[in-house]
MMTF fields as JSON, N, C-alpha, C and O atoms, coordinates in Angstrom:
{
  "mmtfVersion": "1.0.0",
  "mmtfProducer": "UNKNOWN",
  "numBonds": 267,
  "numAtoms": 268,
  "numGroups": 67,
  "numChains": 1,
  "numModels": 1,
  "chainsPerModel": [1],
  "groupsPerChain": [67],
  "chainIdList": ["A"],
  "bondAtomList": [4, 2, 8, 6, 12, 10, 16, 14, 20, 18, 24, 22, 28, 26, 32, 30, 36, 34, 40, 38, 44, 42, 48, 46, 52, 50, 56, 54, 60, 58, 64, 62, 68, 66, 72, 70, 76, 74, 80, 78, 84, 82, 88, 86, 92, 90, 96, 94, 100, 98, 104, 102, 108, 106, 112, 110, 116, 114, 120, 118, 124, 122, 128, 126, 132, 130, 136, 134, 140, 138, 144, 142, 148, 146, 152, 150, 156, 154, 160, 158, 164, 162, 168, 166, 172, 170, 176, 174, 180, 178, 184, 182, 188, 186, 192, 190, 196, 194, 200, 198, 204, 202, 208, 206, 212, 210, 216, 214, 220, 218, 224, 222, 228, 226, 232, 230, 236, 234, 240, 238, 244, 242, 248, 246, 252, 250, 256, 254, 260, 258, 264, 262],
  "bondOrderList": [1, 1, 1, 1, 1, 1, 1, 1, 1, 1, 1, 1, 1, 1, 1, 1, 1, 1, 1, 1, 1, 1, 1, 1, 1, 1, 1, 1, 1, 1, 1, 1, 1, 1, 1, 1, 1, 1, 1, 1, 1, 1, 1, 1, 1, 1, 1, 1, 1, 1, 1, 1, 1, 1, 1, 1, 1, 1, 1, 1, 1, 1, 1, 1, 1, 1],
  "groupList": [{"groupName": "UNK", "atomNameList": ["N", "CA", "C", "O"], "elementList": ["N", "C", "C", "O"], "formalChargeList": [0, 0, 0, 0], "bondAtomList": [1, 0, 2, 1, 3, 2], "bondOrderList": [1, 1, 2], "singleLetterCode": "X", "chemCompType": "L-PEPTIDE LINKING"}],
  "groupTypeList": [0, 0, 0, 0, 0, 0, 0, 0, 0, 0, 0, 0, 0, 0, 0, 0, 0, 0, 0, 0, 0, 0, 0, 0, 0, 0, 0, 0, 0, 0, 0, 0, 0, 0, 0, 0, 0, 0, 0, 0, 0, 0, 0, 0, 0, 0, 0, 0, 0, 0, 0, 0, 0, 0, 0, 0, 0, 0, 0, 0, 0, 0, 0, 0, 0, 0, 0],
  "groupIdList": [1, 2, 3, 4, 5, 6, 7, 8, 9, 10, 11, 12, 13, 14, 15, 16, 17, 18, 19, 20, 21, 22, 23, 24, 25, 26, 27, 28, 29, 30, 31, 32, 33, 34, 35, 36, 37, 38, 39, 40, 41, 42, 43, 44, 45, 46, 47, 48, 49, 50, 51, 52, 53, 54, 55, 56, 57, 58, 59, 60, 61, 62, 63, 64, 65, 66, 67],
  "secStructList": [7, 7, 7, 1, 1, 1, 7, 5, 7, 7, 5, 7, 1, 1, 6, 6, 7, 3, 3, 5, 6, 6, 5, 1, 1, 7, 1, 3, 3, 7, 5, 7, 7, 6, 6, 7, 7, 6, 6, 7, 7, 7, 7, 3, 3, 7, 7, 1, 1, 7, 3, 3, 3, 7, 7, 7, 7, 1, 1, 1, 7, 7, 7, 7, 3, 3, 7],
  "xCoordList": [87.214, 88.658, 89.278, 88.719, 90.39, 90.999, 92.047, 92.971, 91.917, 93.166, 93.827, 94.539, 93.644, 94.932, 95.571, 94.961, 96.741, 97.227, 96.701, 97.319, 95.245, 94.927, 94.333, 94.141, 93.933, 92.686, 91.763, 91.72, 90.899, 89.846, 88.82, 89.277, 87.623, 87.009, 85.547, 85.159, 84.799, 84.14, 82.894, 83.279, 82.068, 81.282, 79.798, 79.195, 79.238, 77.704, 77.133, 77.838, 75.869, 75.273, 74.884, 74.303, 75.076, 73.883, 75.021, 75.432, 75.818, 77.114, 76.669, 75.483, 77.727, 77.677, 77.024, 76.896, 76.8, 76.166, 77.242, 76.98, 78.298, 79.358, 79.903, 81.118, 79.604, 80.335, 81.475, 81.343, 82.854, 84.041, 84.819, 84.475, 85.88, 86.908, 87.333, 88.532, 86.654, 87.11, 85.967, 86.15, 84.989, 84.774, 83.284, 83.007, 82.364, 80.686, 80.024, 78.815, 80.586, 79.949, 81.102, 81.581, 81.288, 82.392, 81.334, 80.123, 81.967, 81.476, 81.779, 81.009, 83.014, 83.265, 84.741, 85.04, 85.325, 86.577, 87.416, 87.206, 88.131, 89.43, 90.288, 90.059, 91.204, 92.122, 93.082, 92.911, 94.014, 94.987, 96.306, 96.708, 96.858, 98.413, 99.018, 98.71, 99.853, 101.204, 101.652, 102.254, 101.311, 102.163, 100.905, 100.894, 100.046, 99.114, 97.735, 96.755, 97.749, 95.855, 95.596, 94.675, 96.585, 96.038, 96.217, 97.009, 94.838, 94.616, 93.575, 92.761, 93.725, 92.681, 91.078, 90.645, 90.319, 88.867, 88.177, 88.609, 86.965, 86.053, 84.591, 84.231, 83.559, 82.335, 81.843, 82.485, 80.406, 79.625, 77.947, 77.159, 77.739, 76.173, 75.546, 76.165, 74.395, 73.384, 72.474, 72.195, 71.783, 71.041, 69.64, 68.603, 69.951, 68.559, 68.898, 68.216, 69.916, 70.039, 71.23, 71.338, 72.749, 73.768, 74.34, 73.429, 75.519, 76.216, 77.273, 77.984, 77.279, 79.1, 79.85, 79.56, 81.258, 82.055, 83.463, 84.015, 83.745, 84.659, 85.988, 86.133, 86.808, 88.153, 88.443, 88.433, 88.573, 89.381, 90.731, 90.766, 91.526, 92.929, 93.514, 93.024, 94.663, 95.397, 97.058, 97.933, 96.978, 98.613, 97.954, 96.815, 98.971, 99.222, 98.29, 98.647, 97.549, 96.655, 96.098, 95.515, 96.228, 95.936, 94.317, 94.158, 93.124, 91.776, 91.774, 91.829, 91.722, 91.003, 89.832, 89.281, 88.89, 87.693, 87.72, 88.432, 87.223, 86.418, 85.531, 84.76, 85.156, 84.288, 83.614, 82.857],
  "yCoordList": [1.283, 1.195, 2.447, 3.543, 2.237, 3.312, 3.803, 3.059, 5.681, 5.687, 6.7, 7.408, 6.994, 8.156, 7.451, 6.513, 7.759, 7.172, 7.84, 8.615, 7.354, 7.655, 6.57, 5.538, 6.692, 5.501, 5.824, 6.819, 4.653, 4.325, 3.348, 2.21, 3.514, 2.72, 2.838, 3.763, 1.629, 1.676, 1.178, 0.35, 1.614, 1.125, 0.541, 1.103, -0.394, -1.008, 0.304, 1.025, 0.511, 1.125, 0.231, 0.736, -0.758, -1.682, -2.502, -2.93, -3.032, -3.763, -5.265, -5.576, -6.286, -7.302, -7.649, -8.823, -6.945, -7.298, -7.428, -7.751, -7.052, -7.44, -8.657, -8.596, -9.739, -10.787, -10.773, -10.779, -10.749, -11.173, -12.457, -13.196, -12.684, -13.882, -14.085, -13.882, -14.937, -15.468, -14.558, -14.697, -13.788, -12.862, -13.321, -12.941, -13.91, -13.227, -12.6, -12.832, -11.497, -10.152, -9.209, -8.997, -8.635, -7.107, -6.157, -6.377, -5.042, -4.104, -2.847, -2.015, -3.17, -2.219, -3.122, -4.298, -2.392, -2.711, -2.049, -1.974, -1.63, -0.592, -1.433, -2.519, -0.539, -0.184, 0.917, 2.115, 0.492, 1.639, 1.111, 1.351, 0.491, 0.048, 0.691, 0.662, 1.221, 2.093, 1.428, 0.355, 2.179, 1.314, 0.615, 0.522, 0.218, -0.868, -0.232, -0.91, 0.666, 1.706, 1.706, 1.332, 2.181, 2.855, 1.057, 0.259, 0.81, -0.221, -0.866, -1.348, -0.819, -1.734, -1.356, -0.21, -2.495, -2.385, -3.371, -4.408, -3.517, -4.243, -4.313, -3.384, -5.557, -5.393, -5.502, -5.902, -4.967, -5.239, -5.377, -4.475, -6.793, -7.263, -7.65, -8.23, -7.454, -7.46, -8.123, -7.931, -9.493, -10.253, -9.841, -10.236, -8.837, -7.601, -7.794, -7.195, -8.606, -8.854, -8.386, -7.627, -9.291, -9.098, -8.159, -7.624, -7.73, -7.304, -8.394, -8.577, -8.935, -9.478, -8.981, -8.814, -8.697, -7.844, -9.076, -9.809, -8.955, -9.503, -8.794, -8.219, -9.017, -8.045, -7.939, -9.125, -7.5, -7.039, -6.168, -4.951, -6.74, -5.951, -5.805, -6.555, -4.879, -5.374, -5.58, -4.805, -6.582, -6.831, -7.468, -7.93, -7.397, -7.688, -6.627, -6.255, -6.388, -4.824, -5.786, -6.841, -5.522, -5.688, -4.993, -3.773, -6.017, -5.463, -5.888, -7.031, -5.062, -5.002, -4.832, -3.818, -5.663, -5.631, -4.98, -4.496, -5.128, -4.436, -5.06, -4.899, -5.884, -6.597, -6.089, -6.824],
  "zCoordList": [39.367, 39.298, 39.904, 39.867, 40.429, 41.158, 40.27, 39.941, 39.63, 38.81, 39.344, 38.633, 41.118, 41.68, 42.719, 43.232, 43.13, 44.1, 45.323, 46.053, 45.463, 46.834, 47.454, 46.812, 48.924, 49.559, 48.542, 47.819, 48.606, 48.459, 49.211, 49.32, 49.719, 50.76, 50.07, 49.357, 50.469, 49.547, 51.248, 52.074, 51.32, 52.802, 52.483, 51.568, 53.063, 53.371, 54.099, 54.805, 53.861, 54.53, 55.635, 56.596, 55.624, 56.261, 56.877, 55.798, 57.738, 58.398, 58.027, 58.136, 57.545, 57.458, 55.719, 55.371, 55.131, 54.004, 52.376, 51.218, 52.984, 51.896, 51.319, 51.502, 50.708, 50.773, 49.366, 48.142, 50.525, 49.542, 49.884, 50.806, 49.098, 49.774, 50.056, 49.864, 51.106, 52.57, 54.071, 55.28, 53.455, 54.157, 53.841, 52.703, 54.354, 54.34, 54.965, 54.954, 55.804, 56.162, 56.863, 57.977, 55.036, 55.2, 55.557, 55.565, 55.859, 56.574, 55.021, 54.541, 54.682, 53.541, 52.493, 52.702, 51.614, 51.262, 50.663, 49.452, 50.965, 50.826, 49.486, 48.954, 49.27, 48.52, 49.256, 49.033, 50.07, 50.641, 51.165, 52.303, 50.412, 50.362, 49.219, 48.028, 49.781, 49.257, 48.117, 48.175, 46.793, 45.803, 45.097, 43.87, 45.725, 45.039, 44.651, 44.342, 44.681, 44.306, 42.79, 42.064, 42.649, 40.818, 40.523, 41.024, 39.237, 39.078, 39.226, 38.438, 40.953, 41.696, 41.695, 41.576, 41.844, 41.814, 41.524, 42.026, 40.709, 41.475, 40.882, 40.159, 41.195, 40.535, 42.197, 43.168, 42.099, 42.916, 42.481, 42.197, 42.543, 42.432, 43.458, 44.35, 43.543, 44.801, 43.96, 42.777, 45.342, 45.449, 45.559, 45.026, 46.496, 46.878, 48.517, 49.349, 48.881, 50.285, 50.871, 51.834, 49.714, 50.197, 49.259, 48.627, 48.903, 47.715, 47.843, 48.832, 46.962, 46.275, 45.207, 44.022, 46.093, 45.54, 45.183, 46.005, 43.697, 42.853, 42.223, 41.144, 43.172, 42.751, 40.952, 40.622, 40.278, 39.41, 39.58, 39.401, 39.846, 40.085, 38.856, 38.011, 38.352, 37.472, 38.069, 38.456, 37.956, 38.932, 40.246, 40.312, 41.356, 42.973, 43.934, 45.052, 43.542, 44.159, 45.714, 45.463, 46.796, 47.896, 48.077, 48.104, 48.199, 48.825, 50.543, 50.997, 51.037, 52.394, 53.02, 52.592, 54.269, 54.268, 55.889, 56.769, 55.749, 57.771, 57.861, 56.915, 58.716, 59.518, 60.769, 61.404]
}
């Protein structure tokens, strides 16, 4: 969970191995809209292959991915 109003980016070592929604191979996923950080975050479980990452926001928190 993110509790300063700053970025946050969260990166694969490995490109393509992130799967979120709408997305099966992020590169990473941010948290960096103005207003929307503190709050935001997230689980991440691994298959042993991919990681899937499951927003937990509290509120409207905007996640962003890189591909």
């Amino acid at each position: 969970m993110v509790v300063a109003d700053q970025n946050v980016t969260v990166n694969c070592s490995t490109n393509d191995k992130i799967v979120i929604f709408n997305d099966a191979a992020a590169d990473s996923v941010a948290w960096s809209t103005s207003g929307e950080k503190i709050g935001a975050g997230g689980d991440f479980v691994s298959d042993g292959t991919n990681w899937f990452f499951r927003a937990q926001n509290a509120g409207a928190n905007t996640v962003t991915t890189a591909t």
